[in-house]
N, C-alpha and C positions, 0 to 999 in steps of 0.2 A: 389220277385215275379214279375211277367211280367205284361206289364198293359194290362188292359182289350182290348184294340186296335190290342195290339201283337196278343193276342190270338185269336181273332175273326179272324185277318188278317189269322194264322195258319189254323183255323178250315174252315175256308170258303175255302181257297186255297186247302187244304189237300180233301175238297168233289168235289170241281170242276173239279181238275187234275185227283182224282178216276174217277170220270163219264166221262171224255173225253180219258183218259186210256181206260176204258172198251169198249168205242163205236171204237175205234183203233183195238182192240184186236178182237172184237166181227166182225168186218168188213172182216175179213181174209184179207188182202189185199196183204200177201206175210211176208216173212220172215224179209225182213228190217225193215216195216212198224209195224210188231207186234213188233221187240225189240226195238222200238221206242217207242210203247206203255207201253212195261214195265220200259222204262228209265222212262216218265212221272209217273209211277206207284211207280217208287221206291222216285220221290220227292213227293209225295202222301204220303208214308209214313212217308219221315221225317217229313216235316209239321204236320203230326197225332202223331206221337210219341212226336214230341215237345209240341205239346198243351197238348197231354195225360198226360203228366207229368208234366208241368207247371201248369195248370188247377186241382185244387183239387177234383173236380167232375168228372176228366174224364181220371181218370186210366186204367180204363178196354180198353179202346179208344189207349192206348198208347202199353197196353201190348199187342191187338191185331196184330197191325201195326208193331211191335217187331219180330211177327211172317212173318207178311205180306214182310215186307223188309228182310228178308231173301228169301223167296220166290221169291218175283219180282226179286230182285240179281240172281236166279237162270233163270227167265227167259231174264234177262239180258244178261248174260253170252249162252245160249243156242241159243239165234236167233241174237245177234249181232257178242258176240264175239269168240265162239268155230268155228273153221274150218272145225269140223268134218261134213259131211255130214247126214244130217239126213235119219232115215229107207227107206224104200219103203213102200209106202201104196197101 
């Protein structure tokens, strides 16, 4: 089991990185800048999947975040690394 330090150091990291993700994303500031926010987004998840699952209280936290990093992986992939050009709005 991980010590109580690990996990607090995980859980606090994993909400801080989400809130400063979200203010990146929420900013629109251009297409680099959000898949930069999703990168912050996807270590957001590890940090939450690792405590979710280390943590015996906070499964649901993990299998969330399970979902969530696929996700952010997808907005990873969409604003950093595909070449495709996006629609027209």
């Amino acid at each position: 089991m991980a010590s109580e330090a690990v996990l607090q150091a995980l859980q606090y990291y994993g909400a801080g990185a989400g809130a400063l993700a979200a203010l990146v994303v929420s900013l629109d500031l251009g297409r680099r800048w959000t898949g930069w926010g999703f990168v912050i987004f996807v270590t957001s998840s590890l940090a939450l999947i690792a405590w979710g699952f280390l943590d015996e209280d906070a499964k649901g936290i993990g299998a969330q975040n399970l979902i969530l990093f696929v996700i952010n992986c997808i907005g990873v992939w969409r604003y950093l690394l595909s070449k495709r050009p996006r629609k027209p709005e």
